[in-house]
C-alpha positions as CSV (number, residue, x, y, z in Angstrom):
1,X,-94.3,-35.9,70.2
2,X,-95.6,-37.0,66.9
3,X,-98.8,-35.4,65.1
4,X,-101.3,-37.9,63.9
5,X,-104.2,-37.6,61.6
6,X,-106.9,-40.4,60.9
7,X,-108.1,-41.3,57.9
8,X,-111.4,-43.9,57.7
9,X,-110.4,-45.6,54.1
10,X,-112.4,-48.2,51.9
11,X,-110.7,-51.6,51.7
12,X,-109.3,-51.0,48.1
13,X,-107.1,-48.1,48.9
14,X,-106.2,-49.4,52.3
15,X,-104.6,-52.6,50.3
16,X,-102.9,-50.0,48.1
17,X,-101.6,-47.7,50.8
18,X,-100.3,-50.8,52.8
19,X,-99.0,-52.2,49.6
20,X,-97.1,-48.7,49.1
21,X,-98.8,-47.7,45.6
22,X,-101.0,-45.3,46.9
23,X,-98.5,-42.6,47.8
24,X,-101.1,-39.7,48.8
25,X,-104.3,-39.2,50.3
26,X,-106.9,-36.3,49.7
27,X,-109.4,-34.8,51.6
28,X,-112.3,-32.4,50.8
29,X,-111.4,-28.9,51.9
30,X,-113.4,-27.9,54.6
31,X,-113.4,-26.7,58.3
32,X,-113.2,-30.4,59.6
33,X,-110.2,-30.8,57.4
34,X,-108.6,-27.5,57.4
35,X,-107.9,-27.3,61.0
36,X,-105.9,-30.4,60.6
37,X,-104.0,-30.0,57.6
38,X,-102.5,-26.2,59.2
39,X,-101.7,-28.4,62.0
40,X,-99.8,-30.8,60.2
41,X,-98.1,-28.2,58.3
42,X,-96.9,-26.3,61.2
43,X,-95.3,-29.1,62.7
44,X,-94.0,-30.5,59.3
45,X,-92.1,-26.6,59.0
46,X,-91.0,-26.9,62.4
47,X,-89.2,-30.3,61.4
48,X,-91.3,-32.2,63.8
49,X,-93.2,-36.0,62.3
50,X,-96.7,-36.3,61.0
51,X,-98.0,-39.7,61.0
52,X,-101.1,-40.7,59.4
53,X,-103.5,-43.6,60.6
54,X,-105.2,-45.1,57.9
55,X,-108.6,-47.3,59.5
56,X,-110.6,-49.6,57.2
57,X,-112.7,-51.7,59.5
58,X,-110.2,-52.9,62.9
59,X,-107.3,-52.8,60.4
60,X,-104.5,-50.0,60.9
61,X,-101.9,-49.1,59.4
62,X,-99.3,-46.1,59.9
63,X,-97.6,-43.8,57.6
64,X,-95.7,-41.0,57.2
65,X,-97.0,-37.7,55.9
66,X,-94.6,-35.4,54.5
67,X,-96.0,-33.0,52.7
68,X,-99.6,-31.5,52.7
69,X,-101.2,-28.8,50.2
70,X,-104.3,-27.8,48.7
71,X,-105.2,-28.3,45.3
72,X,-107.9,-26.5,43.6
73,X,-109.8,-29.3,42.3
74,X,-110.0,-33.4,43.1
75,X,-109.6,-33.9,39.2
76,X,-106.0,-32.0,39.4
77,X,-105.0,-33.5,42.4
78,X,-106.1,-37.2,41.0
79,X,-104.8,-36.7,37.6
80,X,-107.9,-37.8,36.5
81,X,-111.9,-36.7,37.1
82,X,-112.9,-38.6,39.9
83,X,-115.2,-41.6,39.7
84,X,-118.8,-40.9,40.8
85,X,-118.1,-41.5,44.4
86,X,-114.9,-39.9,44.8
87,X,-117.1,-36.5,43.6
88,X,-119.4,-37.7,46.1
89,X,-116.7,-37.9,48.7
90,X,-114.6,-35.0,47.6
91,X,-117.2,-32.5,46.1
92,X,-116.4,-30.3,43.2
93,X,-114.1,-27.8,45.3
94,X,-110.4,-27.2,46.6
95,X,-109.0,-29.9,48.2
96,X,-106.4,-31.1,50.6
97,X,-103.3,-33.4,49.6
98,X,-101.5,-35.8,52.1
99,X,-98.5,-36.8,50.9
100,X,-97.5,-40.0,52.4
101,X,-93.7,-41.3,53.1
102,X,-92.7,-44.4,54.6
């Protein structure tokens, strides 16, 4: 059985992910988030498939997720400071990287 996570996206990075630019996906670390990412790791480490489930409106679209770890800040994971809505979204703190396959 496959593990899936769900992701709620905004239409841009939904294009991009289904597109294939958008290679990861990050999360603000938190209790909500947390519990899912161990999960996914556990089952990655046990050679099991994560799948993610990216939602924008009734669209859907699956991918892989291959990797997951937590970087200390949204700028570090982004390569970039985030605009004013991803510190918004992601807050100044850890967060959690998806790393997304085929």
């Amino acid at each position: 059985m496959t593990y899936q996570l769900a992701f709620r996206v905004r239409t841009p990075y939904f294009r991009a992910i289904v597109r294939g630019e958008k290679v990861t996906e990050i999360r603000r670390s938190n209790e909500f988030w947390n519990v899912r990412a161990h999960r996914a790791m556990a089952e990655l480490q046990a050679g099991r498939h994560v799948t993610g489930m990216f939602l924008c409106g009734r669209a859907k679209h699956y991918r892989e997720v291959v990797r997951v770890a937590w970087i200390g800040s949204a700028a570090w994971a982004l390569g970039r400071e985030p605009t004013e809505q991803g510190r918004e979204d992601l807050g100044a703190g850890m967060v959690i990287e998806f790393m997304l396959g085929k």
